[in-house]
C-alpha positions as CSV (number, residue, x, y, z in Angstrom):
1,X,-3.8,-45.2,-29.0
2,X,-0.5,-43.2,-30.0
3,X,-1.0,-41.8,-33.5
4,X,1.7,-42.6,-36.1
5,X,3.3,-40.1,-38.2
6,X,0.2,-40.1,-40.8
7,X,-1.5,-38.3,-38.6
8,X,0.2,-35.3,-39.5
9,X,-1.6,-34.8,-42.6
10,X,-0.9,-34.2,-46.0
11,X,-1.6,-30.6,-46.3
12,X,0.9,-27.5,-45.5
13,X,1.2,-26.6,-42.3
14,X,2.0,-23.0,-40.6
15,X,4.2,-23.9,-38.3
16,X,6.5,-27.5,-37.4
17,X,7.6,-27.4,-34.1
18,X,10.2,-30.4,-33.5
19,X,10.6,-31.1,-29.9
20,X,8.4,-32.2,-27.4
21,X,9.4,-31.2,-24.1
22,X,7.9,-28.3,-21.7
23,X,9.1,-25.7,-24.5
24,X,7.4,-27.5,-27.7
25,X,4.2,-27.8,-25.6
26,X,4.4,-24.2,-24.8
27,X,5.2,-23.0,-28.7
28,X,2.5,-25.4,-29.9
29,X,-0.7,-24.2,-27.3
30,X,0.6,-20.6,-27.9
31,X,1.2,-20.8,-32.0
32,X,-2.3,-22.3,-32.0
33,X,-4.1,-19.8,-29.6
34,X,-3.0,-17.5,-32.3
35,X,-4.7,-19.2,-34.9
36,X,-2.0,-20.9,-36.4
37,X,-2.2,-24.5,-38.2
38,X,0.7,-26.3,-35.9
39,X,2.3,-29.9,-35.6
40,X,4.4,-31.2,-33.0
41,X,6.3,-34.1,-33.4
42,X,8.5,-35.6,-30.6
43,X,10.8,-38.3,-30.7
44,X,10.2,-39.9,-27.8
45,X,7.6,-39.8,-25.2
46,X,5.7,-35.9,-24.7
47,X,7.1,-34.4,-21.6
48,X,9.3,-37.4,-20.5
49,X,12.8,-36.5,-20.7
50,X,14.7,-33.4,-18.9
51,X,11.0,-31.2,-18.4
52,X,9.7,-34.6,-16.4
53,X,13.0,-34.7,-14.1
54,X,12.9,-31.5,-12.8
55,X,12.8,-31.0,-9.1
56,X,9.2,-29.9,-9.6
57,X,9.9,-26.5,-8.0
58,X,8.2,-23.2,-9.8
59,X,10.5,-21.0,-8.5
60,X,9.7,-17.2,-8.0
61,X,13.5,-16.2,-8.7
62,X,14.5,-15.2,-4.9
63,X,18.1,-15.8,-5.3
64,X,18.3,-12.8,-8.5
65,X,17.2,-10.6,-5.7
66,X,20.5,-11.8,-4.2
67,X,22.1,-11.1,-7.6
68,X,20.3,-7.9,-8.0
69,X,18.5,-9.2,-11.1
70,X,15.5,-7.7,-10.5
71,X,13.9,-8.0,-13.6
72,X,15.1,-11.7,-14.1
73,X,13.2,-11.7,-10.3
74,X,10.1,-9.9,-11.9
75,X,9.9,-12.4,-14.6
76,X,10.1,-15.8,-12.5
77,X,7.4,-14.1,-10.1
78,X,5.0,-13.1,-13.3
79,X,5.3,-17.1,-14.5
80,X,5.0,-18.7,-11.5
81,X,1.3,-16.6,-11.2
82,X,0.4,-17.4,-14.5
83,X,1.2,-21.4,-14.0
84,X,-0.8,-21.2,-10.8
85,X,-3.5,-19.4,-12.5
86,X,-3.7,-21.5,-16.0
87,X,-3.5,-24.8,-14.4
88,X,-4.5,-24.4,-10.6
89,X,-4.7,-28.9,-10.4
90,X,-1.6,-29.3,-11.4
91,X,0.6,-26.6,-9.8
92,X,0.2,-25.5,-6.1
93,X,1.8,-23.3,-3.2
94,X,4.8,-24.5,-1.7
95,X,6.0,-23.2,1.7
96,X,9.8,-23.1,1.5
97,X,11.9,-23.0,5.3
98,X,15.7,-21.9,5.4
99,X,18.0,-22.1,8.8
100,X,18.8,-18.4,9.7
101,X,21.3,-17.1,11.9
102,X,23.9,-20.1,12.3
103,X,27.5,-20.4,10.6
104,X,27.0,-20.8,6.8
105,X,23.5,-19.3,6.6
106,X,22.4,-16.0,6.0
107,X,21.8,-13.8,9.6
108,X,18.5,-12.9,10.7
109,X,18.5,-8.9,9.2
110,X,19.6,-10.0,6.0
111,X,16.6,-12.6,5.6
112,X,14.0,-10.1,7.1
113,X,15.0,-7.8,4.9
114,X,15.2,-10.0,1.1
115,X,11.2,-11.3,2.7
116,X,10.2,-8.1,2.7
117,X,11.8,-6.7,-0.8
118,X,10.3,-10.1,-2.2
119,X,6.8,-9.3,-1.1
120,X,7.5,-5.7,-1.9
121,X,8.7,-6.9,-5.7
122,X,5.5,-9.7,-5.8
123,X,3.3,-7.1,-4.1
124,X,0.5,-8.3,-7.2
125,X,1.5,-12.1,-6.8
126,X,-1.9,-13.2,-6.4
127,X,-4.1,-10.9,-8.7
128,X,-6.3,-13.1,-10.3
129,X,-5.7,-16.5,-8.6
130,X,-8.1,-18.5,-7.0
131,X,-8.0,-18.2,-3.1
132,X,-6.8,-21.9,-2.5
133,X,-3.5,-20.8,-4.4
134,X,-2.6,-17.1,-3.3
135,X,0.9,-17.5,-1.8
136,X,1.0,-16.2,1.5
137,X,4.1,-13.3,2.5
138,X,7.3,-15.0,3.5
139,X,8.1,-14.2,7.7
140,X,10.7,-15.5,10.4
141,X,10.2,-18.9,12.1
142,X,11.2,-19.7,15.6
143,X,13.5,-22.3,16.4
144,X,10.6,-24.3,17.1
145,X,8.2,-23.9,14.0
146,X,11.6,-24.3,11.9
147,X,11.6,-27.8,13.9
148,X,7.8,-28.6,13.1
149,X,8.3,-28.5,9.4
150,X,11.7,-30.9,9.1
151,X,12.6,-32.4,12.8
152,X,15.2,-34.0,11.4
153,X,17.0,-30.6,11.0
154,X,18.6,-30.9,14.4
155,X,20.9,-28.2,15.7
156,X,20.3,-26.4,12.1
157,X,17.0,-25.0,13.3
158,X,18.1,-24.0,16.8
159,X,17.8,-19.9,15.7
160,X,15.0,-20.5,13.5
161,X,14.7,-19.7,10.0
162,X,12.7,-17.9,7.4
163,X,9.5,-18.9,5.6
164,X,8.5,-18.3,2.0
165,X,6.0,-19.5,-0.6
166,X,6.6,-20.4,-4.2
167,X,5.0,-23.2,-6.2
168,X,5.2,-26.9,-6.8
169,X,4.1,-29.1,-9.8
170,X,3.0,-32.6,-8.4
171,X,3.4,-34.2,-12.2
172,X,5.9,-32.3,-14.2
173,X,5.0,-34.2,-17.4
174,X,1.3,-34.1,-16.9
175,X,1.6,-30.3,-16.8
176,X,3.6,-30.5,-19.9
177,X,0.9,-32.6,-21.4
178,X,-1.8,-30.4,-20.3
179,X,-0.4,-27.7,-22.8
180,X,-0.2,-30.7,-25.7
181,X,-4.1,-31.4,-25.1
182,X,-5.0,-27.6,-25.0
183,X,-3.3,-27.0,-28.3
184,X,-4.6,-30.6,-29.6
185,X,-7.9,-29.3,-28.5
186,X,-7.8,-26.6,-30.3
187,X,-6.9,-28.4,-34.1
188,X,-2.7,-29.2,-33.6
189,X,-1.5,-32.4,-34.6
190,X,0.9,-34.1,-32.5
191,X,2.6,-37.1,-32.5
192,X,5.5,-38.9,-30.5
193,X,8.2,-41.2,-31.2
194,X,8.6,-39.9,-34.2
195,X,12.0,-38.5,-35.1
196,X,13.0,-35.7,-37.7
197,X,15.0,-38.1,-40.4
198,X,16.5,-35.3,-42.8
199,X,15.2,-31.6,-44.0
200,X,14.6,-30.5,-47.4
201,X,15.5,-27.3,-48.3
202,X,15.6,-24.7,-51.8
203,X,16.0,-21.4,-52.1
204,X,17.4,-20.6,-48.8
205,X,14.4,-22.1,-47.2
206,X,13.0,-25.4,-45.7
207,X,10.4,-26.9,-47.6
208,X,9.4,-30.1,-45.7
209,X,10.6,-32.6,-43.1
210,X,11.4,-36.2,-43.2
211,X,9.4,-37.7,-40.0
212,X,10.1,-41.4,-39.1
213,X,7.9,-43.3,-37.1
214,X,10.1,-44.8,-34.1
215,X,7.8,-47.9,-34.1
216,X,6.3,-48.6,-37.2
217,X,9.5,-47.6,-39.2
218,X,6.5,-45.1,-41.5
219,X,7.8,-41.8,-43.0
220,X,5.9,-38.9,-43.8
221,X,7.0,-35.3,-45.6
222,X,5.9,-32.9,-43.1
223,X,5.8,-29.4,-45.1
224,X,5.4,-26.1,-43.2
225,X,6.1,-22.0,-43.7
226,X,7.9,-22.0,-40.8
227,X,9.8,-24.7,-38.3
228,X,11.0,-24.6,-35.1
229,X,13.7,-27.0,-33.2
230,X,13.4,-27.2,-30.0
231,X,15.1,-30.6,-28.7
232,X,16.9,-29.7,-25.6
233,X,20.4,-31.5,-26.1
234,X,19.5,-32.7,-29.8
235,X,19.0,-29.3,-31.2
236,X,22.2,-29.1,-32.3
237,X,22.0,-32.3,-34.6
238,X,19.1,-31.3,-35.8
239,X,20.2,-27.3,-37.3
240,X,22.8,-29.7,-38.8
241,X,20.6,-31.7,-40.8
242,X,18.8,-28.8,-41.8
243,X,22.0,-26.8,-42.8
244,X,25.0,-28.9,-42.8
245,X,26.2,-27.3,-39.5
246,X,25.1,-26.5,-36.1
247,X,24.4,-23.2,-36.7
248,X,25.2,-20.2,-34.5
249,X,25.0,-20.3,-30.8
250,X,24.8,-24.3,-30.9
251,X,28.1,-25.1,-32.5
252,X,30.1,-27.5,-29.5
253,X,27.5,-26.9,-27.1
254,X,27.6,-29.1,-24.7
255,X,25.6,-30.3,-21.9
256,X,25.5,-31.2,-18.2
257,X,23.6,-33.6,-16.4
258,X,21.2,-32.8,-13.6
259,X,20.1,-35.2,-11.4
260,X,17.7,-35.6,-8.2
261,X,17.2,-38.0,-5.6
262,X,13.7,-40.0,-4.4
263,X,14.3,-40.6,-1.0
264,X,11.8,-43.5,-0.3
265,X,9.8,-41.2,2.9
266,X,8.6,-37.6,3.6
267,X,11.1,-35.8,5.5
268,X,9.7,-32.7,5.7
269,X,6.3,-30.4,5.5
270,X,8.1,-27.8,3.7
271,X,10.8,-27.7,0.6
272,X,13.9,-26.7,3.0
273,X,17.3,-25.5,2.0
274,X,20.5,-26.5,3.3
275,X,23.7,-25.2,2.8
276,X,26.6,-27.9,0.8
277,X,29.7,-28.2,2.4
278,X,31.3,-28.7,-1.2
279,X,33.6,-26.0,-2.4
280,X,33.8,-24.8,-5.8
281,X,36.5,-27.2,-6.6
282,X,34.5,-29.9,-5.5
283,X,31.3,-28.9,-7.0
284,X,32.7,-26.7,-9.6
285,X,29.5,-26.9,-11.9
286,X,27.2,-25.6,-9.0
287,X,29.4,-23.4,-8.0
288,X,30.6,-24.2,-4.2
289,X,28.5,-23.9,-0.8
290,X,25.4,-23.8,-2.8
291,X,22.2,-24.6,-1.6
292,X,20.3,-28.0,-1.6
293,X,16.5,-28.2,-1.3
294,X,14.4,-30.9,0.1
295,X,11.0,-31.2,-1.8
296,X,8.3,-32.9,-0.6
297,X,5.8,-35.1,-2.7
298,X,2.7,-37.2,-1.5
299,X,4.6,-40.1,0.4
300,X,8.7,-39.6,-0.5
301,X,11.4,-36.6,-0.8
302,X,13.0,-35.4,-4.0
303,X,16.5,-34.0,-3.2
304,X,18.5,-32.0,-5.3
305,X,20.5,-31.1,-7.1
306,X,23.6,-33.2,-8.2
307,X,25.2,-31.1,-11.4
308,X,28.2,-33.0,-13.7
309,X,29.6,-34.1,-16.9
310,X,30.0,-37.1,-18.9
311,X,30.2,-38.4,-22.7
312,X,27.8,-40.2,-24.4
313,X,29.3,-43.6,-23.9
314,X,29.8,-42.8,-19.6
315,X,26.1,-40.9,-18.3
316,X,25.6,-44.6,-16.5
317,X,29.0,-44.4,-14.5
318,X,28.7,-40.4,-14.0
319,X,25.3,-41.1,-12.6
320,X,26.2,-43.3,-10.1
321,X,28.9,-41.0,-9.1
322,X,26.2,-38.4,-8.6
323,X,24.0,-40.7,-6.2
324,X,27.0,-41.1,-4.3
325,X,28.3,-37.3,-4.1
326,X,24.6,-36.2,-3.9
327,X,23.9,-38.3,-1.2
328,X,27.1,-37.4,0.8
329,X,26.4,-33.9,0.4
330,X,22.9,-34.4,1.9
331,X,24.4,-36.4,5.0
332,X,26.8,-34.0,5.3
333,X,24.8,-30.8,5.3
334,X,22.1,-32.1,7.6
335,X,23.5,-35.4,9.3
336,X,19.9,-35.6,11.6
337,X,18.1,-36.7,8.8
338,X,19.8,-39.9,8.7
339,X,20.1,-40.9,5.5
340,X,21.5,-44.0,3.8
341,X,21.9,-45.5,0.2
342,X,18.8,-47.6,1.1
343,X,16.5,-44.7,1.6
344,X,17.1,-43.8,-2.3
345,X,14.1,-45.2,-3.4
346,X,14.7,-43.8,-7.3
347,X,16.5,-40.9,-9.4
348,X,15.9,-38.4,-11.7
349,X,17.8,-36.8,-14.7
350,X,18.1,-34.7,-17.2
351,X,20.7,-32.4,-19.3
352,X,20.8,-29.3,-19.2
353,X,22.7,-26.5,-21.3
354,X,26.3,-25.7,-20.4
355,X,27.5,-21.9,-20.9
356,X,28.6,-21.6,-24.6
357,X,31.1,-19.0,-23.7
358,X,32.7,-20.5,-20.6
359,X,35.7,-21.6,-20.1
360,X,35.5,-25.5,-22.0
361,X,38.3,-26.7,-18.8
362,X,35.6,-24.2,-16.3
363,X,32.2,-25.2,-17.8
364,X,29.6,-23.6,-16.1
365,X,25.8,-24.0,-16.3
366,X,23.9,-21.5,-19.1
367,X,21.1,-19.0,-17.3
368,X,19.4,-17.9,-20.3
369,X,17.8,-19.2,-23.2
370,X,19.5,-19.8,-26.4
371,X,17.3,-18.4,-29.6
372,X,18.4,-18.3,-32.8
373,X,16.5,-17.0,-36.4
374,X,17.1,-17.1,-40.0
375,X,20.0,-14.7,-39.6
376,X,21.5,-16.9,-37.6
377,X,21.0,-20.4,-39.2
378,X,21.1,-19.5,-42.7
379,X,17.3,-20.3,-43.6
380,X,14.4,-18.1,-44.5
381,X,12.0,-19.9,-42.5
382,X,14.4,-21.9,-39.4
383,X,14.3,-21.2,-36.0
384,X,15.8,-22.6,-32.5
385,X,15.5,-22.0,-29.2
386,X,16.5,-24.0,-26.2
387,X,15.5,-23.2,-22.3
388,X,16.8,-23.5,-19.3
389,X,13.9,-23.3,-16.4
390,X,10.7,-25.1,-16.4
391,X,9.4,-21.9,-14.4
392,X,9.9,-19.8,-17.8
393,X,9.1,-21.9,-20.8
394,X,6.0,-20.1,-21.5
395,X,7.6,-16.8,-21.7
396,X,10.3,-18.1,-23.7
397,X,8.2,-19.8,-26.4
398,X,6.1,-16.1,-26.5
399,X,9.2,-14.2,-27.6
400,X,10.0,-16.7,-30.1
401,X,6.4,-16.8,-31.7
402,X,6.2,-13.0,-31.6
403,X,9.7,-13.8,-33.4
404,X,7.6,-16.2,-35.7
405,X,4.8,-13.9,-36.4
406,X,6.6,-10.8,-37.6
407,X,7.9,-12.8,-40.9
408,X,4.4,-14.4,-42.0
409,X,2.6,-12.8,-44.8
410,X,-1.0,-12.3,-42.3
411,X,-1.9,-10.6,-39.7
412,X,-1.2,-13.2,-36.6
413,X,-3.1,-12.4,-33.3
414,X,-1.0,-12.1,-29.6
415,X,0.1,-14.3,-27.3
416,X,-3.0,-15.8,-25.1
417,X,-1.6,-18.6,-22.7
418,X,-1.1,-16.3,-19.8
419,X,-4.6,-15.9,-19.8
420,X,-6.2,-19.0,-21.3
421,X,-6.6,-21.9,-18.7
422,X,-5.2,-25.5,-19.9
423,X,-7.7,-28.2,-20.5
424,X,-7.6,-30.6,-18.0
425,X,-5.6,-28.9,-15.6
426,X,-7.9,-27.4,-13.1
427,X,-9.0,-28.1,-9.8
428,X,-10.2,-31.4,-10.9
429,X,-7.1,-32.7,-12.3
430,X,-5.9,-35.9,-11.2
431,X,-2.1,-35.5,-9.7
């Protein structure tokens, strides 16, 4: 049974953390591996919203080797290992197939040679995984083994292609749960569909929040030392609550939506790329001739990703545009698959953060994290921090808590959850 907002408690907490997506599960497991008292209160359902409509994809950060991010690369590479480490049930190797050496793709010397700088850069990938999920090192296909994975390819796969591994969560939200029960395990109190109603503050400090219960129409005065918003798209609102404005880094930001489509059968044993044919006036969010990726689940397809804008009162109408253009793009990149608006079997969405310093007629989408401390809102004891990959949340809610545990009073022990496996997430997990 869901827990209303009295489970919180009456006493004083360490630490609020408002916001219960992949990042709030990750700041509440890690905050209370470090021995902190912690609530989590999320206003809708835990891991349900953007961090469940991802396209499932732990990605190892290839295309900053393209970029020449390296240490961006090194990053995505170190969290994909501890995901497949911490929770071996519920994330797994995923072979990933490109078309080499044809119009629009990259040419056969220039894939060789980012395989071998990525198992160069991932040289200690597997250290510490279990043998069932050590990703193999990437190679060249042949026309014919780049048919075997995705036949419906077609003339795309007639100079073969290039083979790589990263990793794949089956249940995006059940991994995002996983780290809920770990830190609920381990004393946290969490509840959902609750919503943060108003702060109270004194002294330059919040004192306590105003929870709501969603269902029951209950409130509670949450207190805490310290508090922590992260809402994806709501943060915003929220700072403003606390402080009458926004705050810095989160005043007019906006958001895009992301979305993906089911396609109601498996059509292929492999994610695969394809090159769009959109250009960057078309597709001005995703930047022009990106690439698309074909995921495969137990029994369908997730394809994606479709990238636009909308206001509040026009997501519906923008949505169905982006089934349309997503699907069109598909069709159009690889006609052999055959697709049609009857094979959509289902979509997902979410919203993700826009650049804040983009050009408001040129939006783009951000590619870091937005964090922000009690220099930058105003109060002693308020923090924010939104993400912008799945693949990274852990890493980003470490930073903030180090953040965190430099203005308490106590000593406050280090981060743990690359190390520490999640309860219920190991081999036995149901997907």
């Amino acid at each position: 049974m869901r827990p209303e907002v009295m489970a919180l408690g009456s006493t004083r907490h360490d630490l609020l953390v408002i916001g219960g997506g992949i990042l709030g599960a990750c700041l509440a497991w890690d905050a209370t591996l470090r021995g902190l008292k912690v609530a989590l209160v999320e206003r809708g359902k835990l891991g349900a919203a953007t961090s469940a409509n991802s396209l499932r994809i732990i990605h190892g950060g290839l295309r900053y080797l393209v970029r020449g991010d390296l240490s961006r690369m090194r990053e995505s590479i170190r969290e994909r290992s501890v995901l497949l480490r911490i929770a071996p049930g519920l994330v797994e190797p995923l072979p990933v197939a490109l078309p080499c050496g044809i119009s629009g793709y990259p040419n056969r010397a220039a894939i060789r040679l980012g395989l071998a700088l990525n198992d160069l850069i991932s040289a200690r990938r597997n250290q510490y995984l279990l043998p069932i999920r050590r990703l193999p090192a990437g190679r060249a296909l042949s026309a014919q083994e780049l048919a075997a994975f995705c036949p419906g390819l077609g003339p795309l796969a007639r100079a073969g292609g290039a083979l790589w591994y990263d990793a794949v969560m089956s249940r995006p939200e059940q991994l995002t749960r996983a780290f809920v029960r770990s830190a609920t395990e381990r004393g946290a109190l969490v509840t959902e569909y609750a919503c943060a109603e108003c702060f109270t503050t004194s002294g330059g400090q919040v004192l306590s929040v105003t929870i709501r219960d969603c269902q029951s129409g209950g409130f509670q005065e949450v207190a805490a030392n310290q508090f922590i918003v992260a809402a994806g798209p709501w943060t915003g609102d929220l700072l403003a609550l606390a402080s009458g404005s926004a705050g810095a880094g989160w005043e007019g930001r906006r958001h895009a939506l992301a979305l993906n489509l089911v396609i109601g059968r498996r059509l292929a044993g492999a994610a695969i790329g394809l090159r769009s044919q959109r250009s960057a006036t078309e597709d001005p969010l995703g930047g022009g001739r990106r690439f698309l990726f074909l995921v495969p689940q137990e029994e369908t397809t997730l394809v994606g990703t479709w990238y636009g804008t909308a206001e509040d009162g026009a997501v519906d109408a923008a949505l169905e545009q982006g089934r349309l253009t997503l699907l069109e793009d598909v069709r159009r990149a690889c006609p052999g698959l055959g697709l049609a608006p009857a094979d959509i079997a289902g979509l997902h969405w979410g919203r993700l953060p826009l650049d804040r310093v983009a050009d408001v007629r040129m939006p783009r989408l951000a590619d870091r994290p937005q964090v922000a401390g009690p220099t930058d809102l105003g109060l002693a004891n308020l923090h924010a921090v939104e993400t912008v990959k799945y693949t990274t949340a852990r890493r980003v809610a470490e930073r903030v808590l180090d953040r965190v545990a430099g203005t308490l009073p106590w000593a406050v022990g280090p981060c743990r959850t690359a190390e520490v496996p999640l309860a219920g997430a190991g081999l036995g997990a149901v997907p």
